[in-house]
MARGU-796779 format. One record per residue (C-alpha): residue in three letters; x, y, z. Coordinates in steps of 0.02 Angstrom, whole numbers, padded with zeros to 5 digits, always signed. Layout:
N
AlaXYZ...
This chain:
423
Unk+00000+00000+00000Unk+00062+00188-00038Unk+00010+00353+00022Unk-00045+00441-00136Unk-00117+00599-00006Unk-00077+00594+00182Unk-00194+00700+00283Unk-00120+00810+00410Unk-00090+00725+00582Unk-00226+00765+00717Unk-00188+00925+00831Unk-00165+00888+01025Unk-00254+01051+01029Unk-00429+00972+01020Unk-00576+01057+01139Unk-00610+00969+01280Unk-00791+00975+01329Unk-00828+00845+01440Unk-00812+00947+01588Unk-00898+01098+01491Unk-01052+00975+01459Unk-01056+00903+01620Unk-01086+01081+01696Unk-01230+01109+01572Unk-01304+00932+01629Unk-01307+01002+01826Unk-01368+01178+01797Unk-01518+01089+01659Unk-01550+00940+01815Unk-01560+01094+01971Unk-01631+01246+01852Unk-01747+01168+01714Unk-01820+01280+01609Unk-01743+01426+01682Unk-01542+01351+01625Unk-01636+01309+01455Unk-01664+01487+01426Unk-01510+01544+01490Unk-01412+01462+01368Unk-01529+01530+01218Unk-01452+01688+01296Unk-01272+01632+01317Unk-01269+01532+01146Unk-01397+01545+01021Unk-01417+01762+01069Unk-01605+01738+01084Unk-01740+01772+01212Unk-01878+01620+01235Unk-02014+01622+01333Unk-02115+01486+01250Unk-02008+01319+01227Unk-02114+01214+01135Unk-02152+01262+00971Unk-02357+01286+00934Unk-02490+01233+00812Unk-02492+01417+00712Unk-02302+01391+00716Unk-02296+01262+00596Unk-02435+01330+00497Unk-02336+01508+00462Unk-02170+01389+00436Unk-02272+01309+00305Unk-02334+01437+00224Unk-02137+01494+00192Unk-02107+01359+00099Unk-02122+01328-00105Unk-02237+01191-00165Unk-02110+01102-00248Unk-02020+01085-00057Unk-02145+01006+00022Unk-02168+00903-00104Unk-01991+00844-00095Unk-02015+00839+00088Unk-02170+00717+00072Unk-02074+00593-00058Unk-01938+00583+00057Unk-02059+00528+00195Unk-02130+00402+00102Unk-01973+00346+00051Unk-01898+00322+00210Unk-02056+00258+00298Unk-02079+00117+00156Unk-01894+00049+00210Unk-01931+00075+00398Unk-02118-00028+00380Unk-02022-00151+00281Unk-01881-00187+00431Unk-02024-00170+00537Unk-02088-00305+00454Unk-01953-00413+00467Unk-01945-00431+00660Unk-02061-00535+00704Unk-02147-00635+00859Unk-02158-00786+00894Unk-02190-00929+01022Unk-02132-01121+01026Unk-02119-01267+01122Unk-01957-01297+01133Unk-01976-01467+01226Unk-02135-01553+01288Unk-02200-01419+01426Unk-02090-01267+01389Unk-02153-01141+01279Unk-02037-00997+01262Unk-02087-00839+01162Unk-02030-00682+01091Unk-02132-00494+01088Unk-02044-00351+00989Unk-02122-00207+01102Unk-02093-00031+01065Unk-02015+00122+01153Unk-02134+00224+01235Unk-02061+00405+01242Unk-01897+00442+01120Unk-01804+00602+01117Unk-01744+00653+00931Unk-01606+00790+00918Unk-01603+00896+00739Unk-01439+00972+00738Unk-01442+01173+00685Unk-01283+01249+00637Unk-01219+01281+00455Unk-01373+01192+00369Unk-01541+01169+00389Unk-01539+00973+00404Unk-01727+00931+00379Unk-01642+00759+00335Unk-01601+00740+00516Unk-01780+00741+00565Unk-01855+00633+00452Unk-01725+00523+00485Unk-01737+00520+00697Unk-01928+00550+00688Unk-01994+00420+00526Unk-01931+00252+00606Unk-01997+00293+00784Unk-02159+00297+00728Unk-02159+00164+00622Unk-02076+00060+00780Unk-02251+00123+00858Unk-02161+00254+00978Unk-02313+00345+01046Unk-02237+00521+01088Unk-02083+00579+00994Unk-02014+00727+01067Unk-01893+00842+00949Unk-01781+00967+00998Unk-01690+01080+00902Unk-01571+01258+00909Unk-01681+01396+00843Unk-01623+01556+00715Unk-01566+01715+00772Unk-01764+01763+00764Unk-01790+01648+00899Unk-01887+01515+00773Unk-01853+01348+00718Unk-01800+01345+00521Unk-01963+01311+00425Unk-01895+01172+00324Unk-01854+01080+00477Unk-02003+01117+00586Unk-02117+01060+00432Unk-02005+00903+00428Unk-02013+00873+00590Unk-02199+00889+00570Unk-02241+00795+00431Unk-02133+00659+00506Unk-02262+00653+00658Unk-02175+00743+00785Unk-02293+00748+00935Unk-02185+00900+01003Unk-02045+01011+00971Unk-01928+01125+01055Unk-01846+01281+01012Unk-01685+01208+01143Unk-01522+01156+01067Unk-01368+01088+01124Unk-01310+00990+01263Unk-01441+01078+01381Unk-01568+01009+01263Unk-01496+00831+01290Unk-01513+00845+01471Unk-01675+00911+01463Unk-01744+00754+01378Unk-01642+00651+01479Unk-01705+00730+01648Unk-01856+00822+01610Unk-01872+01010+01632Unk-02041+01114+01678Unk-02081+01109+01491Unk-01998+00967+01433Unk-02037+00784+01511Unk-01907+00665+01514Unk-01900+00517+01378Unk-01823+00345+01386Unk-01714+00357+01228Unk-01633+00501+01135Unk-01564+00497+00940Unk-01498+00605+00818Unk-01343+00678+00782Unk-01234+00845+00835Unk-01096+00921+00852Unk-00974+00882+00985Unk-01078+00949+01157Unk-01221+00854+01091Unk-01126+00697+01071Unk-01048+00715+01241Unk-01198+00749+01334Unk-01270+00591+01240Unk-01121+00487+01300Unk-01153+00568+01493Unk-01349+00559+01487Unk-01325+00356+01418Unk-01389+00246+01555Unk-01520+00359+01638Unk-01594+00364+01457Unk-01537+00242+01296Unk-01460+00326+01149Unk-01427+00283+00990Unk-01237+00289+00953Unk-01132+00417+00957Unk-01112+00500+00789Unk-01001+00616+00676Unk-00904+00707+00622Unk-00951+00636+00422Unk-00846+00496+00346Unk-00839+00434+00167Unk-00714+00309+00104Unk-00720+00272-00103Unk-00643+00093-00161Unk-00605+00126-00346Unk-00529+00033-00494Unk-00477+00067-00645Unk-00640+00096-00702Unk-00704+00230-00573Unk-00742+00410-00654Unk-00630+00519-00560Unk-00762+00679-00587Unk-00908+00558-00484Unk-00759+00497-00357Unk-00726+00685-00325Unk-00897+00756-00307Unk-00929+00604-00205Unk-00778+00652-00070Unk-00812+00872-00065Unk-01023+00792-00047Unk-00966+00735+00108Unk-00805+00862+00157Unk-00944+01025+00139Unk-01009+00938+00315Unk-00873+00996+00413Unk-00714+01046+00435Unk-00666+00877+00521Unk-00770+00754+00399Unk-00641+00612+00359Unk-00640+00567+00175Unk-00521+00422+00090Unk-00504+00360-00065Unk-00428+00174-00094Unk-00398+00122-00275Unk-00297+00012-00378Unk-00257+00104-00499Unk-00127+00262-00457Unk-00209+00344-00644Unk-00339+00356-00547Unk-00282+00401-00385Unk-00198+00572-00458Unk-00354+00603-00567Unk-00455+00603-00439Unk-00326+00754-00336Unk-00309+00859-00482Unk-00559+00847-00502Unk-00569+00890-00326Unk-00451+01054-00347Unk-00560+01116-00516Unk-00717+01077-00407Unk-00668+01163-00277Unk-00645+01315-00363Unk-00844+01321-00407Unk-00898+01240-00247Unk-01000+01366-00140Unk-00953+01272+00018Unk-00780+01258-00027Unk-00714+01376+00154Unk-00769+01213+00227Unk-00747+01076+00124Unk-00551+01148+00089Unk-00501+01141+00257Unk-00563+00948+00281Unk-00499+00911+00125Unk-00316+00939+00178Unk-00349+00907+00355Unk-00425+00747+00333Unk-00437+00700+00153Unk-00320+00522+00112Unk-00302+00438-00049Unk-00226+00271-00043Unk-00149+00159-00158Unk-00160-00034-00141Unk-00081-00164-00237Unk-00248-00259-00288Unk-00429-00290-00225Unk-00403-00396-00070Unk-00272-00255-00017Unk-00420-00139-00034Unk-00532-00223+00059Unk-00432-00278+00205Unk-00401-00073+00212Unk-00599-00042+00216Unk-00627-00165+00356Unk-00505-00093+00469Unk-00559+00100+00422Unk-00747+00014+00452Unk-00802+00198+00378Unk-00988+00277+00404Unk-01011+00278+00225Unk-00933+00160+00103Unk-00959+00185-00087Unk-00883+00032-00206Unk-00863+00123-00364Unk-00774-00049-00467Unk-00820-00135-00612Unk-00904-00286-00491Unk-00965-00201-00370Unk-01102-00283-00320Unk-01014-00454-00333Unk-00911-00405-00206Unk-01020-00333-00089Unk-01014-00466+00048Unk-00819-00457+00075Unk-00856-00309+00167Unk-00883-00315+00338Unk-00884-00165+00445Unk-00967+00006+00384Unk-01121+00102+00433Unk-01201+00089+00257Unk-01149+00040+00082Unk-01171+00107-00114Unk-01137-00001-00240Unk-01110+00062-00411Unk-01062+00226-00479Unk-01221+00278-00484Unk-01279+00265-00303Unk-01230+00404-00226Unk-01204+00437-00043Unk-01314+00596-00046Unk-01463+00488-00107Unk-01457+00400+00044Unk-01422+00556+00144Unk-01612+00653+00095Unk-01733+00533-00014Unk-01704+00352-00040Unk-01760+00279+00105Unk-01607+00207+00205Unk-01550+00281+00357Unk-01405+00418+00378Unk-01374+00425+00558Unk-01235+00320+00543Unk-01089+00249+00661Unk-00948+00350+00635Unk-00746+00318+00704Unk-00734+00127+00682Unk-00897+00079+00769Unk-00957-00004+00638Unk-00838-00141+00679Unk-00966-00183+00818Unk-01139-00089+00775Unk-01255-00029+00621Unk-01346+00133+00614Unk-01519+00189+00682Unk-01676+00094+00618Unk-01835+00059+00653Unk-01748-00086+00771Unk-01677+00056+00876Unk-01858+00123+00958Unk-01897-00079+00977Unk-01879-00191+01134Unk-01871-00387+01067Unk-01914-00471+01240Unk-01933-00636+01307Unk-02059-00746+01403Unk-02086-00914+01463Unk-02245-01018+01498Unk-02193-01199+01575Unk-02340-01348+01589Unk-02305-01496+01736Unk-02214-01599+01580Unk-02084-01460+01563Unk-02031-01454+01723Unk-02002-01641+01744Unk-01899-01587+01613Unk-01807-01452+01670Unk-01814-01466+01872Unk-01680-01621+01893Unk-01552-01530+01794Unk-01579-01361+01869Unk-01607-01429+02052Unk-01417-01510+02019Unk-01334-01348+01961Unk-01413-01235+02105Unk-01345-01358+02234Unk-01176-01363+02154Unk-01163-01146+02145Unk-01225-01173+02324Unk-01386-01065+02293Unk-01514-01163+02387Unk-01646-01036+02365Unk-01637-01071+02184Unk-01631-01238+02223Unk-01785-01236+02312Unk-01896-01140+02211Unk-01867-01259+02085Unk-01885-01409+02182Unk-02052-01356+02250Unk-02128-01369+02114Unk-02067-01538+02062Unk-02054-01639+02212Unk-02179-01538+02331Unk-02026-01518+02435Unk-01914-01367+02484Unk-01763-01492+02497Unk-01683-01621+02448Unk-01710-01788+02540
């Protein structure tokens, strides 16, 4: 393997926010609403008194928008529910007797109450709530509760709040931030606590998720972006390119890599992405991630390539070779993965259906991204008749009184002999 472009070694200058966050947490747990709308002071500039966004809210955010928006909006929707009522479908229940007597089951329950965080910032990501909000209902989530930074007006951007609604938000909040993380984690005067937050954000948001886990659920921890491109000889350098800056105009820190086989390609590819730039709107960004993060790397053949992905185990992975889709089951760890030329990252991002909060920084060696699986509880139960535990009481009356637990022991022997203990 070669270096074709190395990106620049991470700075030991990095922010450190845990302890920031964790201060945010305490004021949000002792203050409620009051520390919400202290920090729409401190960092967002506004004054709130009403938190949750209203009914003629969403009508005059409506009303802002062209037709031919909420009509994208709406095929999006569809398009992602479709894919979420098809997983749905797929997880099923089920009871059997697994030997004469013992009937085991399984119920896929749903999540009461979920949280769903829609990042503000540098874009308006109605994405991000169709994407949080769509599979939570489809999982049956009664009450989805959304929370997101307003504008300097004080209002949440139309094209999200009209996401968020047409999604079937039950309520949303103008309340961003780590403050809003600890708000649905611990409830506020406004704001009543959920049982699992999703969504992505920046790096407060992601810290307060990863202090908030285990008094609520959360999805994963997400961000910043990552794309990785495998390429042959084949690959059109002008898609590879557009494909990378797609996913560098995220953020300064978005990590994107291309591995090919073919060095032609490889240098191709460096000179596109410089005459893009140079028309690219959103190139302040995307520049800066580009040589910050931006890799290209050469391997010696396929397998070489591969092994590479697996170990990167990026967010997105895009095959752009000649088989792509014959190859698609040597790869093992990414968040979610394009086959072909032609299927595009950004697709998946807005309208095709598949979900883009994604694990990002090699967790999709171990996990997959959120789906409608994520607002789902798949739990057990047992029903045992007097032949089952003939069955089952001998072998687990012996086990309890080897571990020494006699209390087992006797609950189990009760019912089979009559007897507390052994005789």
């Amino acid at each position: 393997m070669e270096m074709i472009k190395q990106g620049q070694q991470n700075s030991r200058e990095e922010i450190t926010v845990e302890d920031t966050v964790a201060s945010i947490i305490q004021s949000v747990r002792r203050e409620g609403d009051v520390a919400l709308k202290a920090y729409l002071r401190e960092f967002d500039g506004v004054e709130i008194e009403e938190l949750r966004v209203q009914e003629e809210d969403i009508q005059k955010a409506r009303a802002q928008l062209p037709q031919t928006l909420l009509q994208d909006i709406q095929f999006s929707i569809e398009r992602i529910k479709a894919f979420a009522e098809a997983q749905r479908r797929s997880l099923t229940e089920f009871e059997q007797e697994m030997i004469p007597g013992v009937f085991l089951g399984q119920r896929v329950i749903p999540i009461e109450k979920v949280g769903a965080y829609i990042p503000g910032g540098r874009y308006p990501l109605l994405s991000s709530a169709q994407m949080a909000i769509i599979p939570a209902k489809v999982a049956g989530v009664s009450n989805v509760k959304v929370c997101t930074p307003p504008t300097k007006s004080g209002e949440v951007h139309p094209a999200v709040l009209v996401a968020a609604h047409m999604s079937g938000a039950d309520e949303v909040y103008r309340v961003g931030g780590a403050q809003a993380i600890a708000a649905l984690a611990y409830g506020t005067e406004s704001i009543a606590p959920v049982q699992k937050i999703t969504g992505p954000g920046n790096v407060f948001v992601t810290e307060a998720k990863r202090q908030v886990n285990g008094q609520v659920g959360i999805d994963l921890l997400a961000g910043p972006s990552e794309v990785l491109v495998v390429a042959d000889q084949f690959a059109n350098p002008v898609y590879i390119a557009s494909d990378l800056l797609a996913q560098a105009e995220h953020d300064i820190n978005a990590r994107v890599a291309l591995v090919t086989t073919d060095r032609n390609v490889g240098i191709a590819v460096l000179g596109e992405i410089e005459e893009q730039l140079k028309t690219l709107p959103t190139a302040e960004v995307a520049r800066v991630s580009w040589e910050r993060k931006g890799q290209v790397f050469l391997a010696d053949h396929l397998e070489e390539a591969i092994s590479i992905v697996n170990e990167w185990a990026p967010e997105h992975l895009h095959v752009q070779t000649k088989n792509a889709y014959e190859i698609k089951d040597r790869f093992i760890n990414y968040g979610s993965l394009f086959l072909g030329e032609l299927s595009s990252v950004v697709y998946a991002d807005k309208v095709c259906g598949t979900n883009h909060i994604l694990p990002t920084r090699a967790a999709a060696k171990y996990t997959g991204g959120v789906w409608v699986g994520t607002f789902l509880k798949v739990v057990t139960y047992q029903h045992i008749k007097p032949k089952g535990v003939e069955l089952l009481a001998p072998h687990c009356v012996r086990q309890s009184n080897h571990e020494g637990l006699i209390g087992h022991l006797r609950s189990a022997n009760v019912r089979w002999s009559g007897k507390l203990d052994i005789i």
